[in-house]
C-alpha positions in Angstrom: -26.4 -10.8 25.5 -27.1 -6.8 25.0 -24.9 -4.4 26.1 -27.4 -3.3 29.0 -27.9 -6.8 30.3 -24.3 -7.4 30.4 -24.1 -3.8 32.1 -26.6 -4.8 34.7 -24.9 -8.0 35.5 -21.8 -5.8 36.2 -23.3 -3.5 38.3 -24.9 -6.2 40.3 -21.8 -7.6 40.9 -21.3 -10.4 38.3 -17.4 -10.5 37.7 -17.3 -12.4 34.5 -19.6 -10.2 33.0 -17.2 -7.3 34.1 -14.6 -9.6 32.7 -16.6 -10.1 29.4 -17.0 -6.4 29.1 -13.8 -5.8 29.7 -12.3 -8.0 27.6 -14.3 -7.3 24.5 -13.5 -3.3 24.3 -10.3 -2.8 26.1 -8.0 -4.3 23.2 -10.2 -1.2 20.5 -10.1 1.8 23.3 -6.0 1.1 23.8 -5.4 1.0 20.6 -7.6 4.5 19.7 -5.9 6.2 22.5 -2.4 4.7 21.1 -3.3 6.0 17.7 -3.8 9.3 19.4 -0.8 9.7 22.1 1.7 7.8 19.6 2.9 6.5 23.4 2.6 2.9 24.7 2.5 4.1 28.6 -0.2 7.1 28.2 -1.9 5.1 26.7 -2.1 2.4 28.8 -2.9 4.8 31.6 -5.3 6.7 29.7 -7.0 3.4 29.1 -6.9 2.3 32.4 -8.2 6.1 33.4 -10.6 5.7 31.2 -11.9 2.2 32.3 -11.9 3.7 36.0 -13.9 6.7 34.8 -16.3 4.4 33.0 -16.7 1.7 36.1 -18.0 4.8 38.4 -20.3 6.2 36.1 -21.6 2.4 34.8 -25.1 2.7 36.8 -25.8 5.6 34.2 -24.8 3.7 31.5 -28.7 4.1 29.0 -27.8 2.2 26.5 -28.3 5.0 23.8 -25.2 3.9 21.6 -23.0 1.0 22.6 -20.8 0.0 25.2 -17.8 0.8 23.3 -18.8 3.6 21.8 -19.2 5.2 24.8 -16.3 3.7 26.0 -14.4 5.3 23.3 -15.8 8.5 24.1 -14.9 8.4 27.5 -11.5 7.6 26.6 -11.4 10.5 23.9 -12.4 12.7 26.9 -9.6 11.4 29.0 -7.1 11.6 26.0 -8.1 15.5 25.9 -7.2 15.8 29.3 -3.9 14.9 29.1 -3.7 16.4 26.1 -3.6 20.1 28.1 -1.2 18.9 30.3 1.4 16.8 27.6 2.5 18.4 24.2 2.1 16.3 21.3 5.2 15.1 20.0 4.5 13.5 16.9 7.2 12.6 14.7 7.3 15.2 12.0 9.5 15.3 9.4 10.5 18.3 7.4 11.5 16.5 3.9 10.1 13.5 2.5 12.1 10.5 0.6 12.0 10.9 -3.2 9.4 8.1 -4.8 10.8 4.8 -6.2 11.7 2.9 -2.7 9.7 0.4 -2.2 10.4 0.4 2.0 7.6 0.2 3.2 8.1 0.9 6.4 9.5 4.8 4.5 6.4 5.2 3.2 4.2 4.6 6.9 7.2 7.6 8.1 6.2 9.7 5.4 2.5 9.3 5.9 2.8 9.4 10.1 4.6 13.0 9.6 2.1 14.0 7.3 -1.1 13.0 9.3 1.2 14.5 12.3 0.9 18.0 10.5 -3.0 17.8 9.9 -4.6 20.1 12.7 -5.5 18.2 15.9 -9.5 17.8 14.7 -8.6 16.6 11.5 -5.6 14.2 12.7 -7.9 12.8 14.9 -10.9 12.3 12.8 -8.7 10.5 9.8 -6.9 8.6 12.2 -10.1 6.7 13.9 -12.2 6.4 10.2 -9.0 5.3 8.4 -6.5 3.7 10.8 -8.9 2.3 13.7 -11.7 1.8 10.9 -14.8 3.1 12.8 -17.7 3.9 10.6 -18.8 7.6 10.3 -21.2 7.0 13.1 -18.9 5.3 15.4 -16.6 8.2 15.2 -19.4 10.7 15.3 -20.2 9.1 18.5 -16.9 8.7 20.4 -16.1 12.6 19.6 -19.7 13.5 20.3 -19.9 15.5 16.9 -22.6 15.2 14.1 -21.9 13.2 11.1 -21.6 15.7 8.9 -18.8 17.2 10.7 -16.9 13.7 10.8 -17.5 13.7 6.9 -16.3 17.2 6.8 -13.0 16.5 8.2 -12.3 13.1 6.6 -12.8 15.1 3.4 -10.5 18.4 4.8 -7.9 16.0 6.0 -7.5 13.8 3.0 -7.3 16.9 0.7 -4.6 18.6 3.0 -2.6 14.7 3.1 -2.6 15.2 -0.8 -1.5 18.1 -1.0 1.5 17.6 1.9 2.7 14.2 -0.3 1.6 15.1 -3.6 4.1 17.8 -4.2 6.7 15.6 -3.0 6.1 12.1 -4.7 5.0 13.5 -8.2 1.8 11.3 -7.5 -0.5 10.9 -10.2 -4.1 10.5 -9.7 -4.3 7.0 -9.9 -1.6 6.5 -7.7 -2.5 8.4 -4.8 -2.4 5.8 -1.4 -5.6 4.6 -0.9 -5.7 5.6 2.8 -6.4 9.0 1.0 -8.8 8.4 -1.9 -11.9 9.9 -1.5 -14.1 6.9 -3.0 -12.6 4.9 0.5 -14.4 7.7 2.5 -17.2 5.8 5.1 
């Protein structure tokens, strides 16, 4: 079933299609707005904002991208909202460990402070193509930006990421994480 037969079901009243619907996008909009907030309760009340938000304007729902695409940029909306309101607090961390432990769980520190540093457009843009894995489109669509400006800032952010670890780790070319090598870009 399409997105705007399972939308006209909702809006005619059909609960387990509003079940459906829900179900099917409100696991990928939490974890965006996670990804963005880095906080389990905004998130879930940016999610459930966004879900509200998204139930009142469902009759005007056309169908020109998909449900959760729009979904996601409804919550993307929401999550710049509170964004005015809540400084980010991202963890950020001024040194980073010296190469050769194999923690993993160093390494995601490292590369959360480093993506934490990236400007807001660019943190945001890597963060949905390489962490939640939307394509280029997807993301184009749930920040309501052109393509080329998603490409733009996977491209800006990646460089910068290099050049925040690089330094730091000694990393040779062929080493670089593969979150940031430019043949993974979408």
């Amino acid at each position: 079933m399409s997105d705007k037969q399972l939308i006209k079901r909702v809006v005619s009243g059909d609960r387990r299609a509003a079940q459906k619907l829900i179900e099917t996008t409100y696991p990928a909009v939490y974890r965006m707005v996670l990804h963005l907030t880095a906080r389990r309760e905004a998130a879930e009340d940016l999610t459930q904002q966004s879900f509200s938000r998204a139930w009142q304007a469902l009759p005007e729902f056309r169908a020109e991208s998909s449900f959760l695409t729009w979904m996601r940029r409804i919550a993307y909306r929401e999550y710049l909202h509170w964004r005015r309101d809540v400084p980010l607090e991202l963890p950020i961390h001024d040194t980073v460990p010296a190469p050769g432990n194999d923690d993993e769980a160093t390494e995601r520190v490292v590369l959360e402070s480093a993506i934490a540093k990236l400007p807001e457009d660019l943190r945001v843009t890597f963060l949905l193509v390489v962490v939640e894995e939307f394509s280029v489109k997807e993301t184009a669509g749930a920040l309501d930006i052109p393509e080329g400006t998603v490409k733009s800032r996977l491209f800006t952010a990646r460089a910068r990421l290099r050049s925040i670890l690089e330094p730091n780790w000694s990393i040779q070319q062929n080493e670089v994480n593969p979150l940031l090598a430019k043949e993974n870009q979408q």
